[in-house]
C-alpha positions in Angstrom: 0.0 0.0 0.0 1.1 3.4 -0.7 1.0 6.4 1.2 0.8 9.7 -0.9 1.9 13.1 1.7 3.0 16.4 1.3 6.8 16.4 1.0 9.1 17.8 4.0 12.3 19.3 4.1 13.3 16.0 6.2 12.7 13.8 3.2 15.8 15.7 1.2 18.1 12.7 2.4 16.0 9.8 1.5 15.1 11.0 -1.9 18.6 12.8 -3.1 20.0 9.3 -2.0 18.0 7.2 -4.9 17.8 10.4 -7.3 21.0 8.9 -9.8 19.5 5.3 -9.1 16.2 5.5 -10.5 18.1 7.1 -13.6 20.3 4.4 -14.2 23.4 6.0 -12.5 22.7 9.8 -14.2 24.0 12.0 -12.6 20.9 14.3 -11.9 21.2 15.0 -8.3 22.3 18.9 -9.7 18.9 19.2 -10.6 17.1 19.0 -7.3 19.3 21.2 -4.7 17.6 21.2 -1.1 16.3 24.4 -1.3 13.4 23.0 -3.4 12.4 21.1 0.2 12.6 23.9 2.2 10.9 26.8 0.2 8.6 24.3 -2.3 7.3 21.6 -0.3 4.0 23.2 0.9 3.3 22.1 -3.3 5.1 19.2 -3.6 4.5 15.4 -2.7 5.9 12.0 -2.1 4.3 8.8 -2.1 5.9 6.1 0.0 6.0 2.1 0.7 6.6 0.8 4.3 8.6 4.6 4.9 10.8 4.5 1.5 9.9 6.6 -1.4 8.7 5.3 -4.4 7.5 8.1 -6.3 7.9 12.1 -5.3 7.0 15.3 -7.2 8.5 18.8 -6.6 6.2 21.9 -7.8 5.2 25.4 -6.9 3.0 28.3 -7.8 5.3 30.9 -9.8 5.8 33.8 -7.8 6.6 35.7 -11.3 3.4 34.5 -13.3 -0.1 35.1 -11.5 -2.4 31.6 -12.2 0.5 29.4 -12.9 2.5 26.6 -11.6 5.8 25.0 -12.5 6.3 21.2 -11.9 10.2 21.0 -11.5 10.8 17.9 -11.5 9.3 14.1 -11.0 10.6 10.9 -10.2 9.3 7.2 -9.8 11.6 4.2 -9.0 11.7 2.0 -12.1 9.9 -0.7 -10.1 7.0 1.3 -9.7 6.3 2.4 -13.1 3.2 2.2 -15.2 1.5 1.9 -12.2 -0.4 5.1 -12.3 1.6 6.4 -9.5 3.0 9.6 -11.5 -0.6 10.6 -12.3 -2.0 10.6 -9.4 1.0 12.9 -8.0 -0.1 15.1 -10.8 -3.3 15.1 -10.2 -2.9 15.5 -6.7 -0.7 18.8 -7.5 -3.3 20.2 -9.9 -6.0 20.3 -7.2 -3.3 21.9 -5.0 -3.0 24.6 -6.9 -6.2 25.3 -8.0 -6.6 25.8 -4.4 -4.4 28.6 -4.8 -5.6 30.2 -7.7 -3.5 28.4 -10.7 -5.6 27.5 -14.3 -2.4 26.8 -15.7 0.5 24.2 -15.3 4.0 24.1 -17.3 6.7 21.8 -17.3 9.6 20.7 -19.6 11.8 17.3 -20.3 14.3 16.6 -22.7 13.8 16.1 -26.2 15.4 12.3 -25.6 12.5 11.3 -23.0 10.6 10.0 -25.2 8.5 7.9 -22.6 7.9 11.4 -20.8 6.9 13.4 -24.0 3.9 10.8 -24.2 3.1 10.8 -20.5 2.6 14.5 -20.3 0.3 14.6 -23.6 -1.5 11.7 -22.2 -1.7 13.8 -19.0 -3.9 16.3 -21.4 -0.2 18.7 -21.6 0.3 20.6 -25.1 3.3 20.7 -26.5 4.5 24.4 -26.3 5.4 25.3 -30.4 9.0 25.8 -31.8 10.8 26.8 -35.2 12.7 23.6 -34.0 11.1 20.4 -34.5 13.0 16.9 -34.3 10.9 14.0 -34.8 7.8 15.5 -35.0 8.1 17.3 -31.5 8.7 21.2 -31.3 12.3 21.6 -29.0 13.4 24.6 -27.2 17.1 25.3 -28.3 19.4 26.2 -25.5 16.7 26.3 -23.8 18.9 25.4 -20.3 22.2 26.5 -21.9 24.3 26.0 -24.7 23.3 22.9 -26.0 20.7 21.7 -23.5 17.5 21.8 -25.4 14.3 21.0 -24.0 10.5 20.6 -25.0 7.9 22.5 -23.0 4.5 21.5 -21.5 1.3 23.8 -20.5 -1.7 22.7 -19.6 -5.0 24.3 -18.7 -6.5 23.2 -15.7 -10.5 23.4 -15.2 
């Protein structure tokens, strides 16, 4: 059984510490720095199995952009995928910011991630347009730096 929570600053060590596992030794522990826990977890989630996690989602409302929200980043360990458990952190994050006034919700991946292209259109995402399209799919060029290209999500929320 799973139990789905809002995520604390005391979770940092427990998820930074399977962050490159579940990507199959990536290096992407960069990518999530603690102060996401601390100033972003009144937004975020984590969904656990007999107190480990198994799936967690870091987002917040923009302070810049008045009725959005930004998911940052998700993760699910490869033994729990296809299970639905993504979804229902996303949906879970949608109703918690509609609470707080967001009808929108953007978020990006990499042009490689195929799997997570299709889970976010499934998810009713659109794919944000480019002048840069590789395999069908508008990319972002340089869109994190030189050479770090990435596609972008919005979606509407009722």
């Amino acid at each position: 059984m799973f139990q789905l929570r809002q995520l604390l600053p005391s979770d940092y060590p427990a998820v930074i510490s399977v962050l490159n596992l579940w990507w199959g030794g990536r290096h992407m522990t960069d990518m999530l720095p603690k102060l996401f826990f601390h100033h972003f977890h009144n937004t975020s989630l984590i969904m656990e199995k007999e107190g480990q996690p198994v799936a967690f989602l870091v987002g917040f409302v923009s302070p810049a952009r008045s009725g959005e929200a930004y998911v940052h980043f998700v993760g699910v360990h490869p033994d729990y995928r296809r299970q639905g458990l993504a979804g229902q952190l996303y949906q879970r994050f949608f109703d918690a910011v509609s609470k707080e006034g967001c009808r929108r919700v953007r978020c990006l991946t990499s042009p490689s991630n195929r799997r997570s292209i299709r889970f976010h259109t499934r998810l009713g995402f659109q794919l944000i347009p480019s002048e840069t399209l590789r395999e069908g799919v508008p990319v972002h060029k340089d869109y994190d730096g030189p050479g770090r290209d990435r596609v972008l999500f919005v979606k509407e929320l009722d």
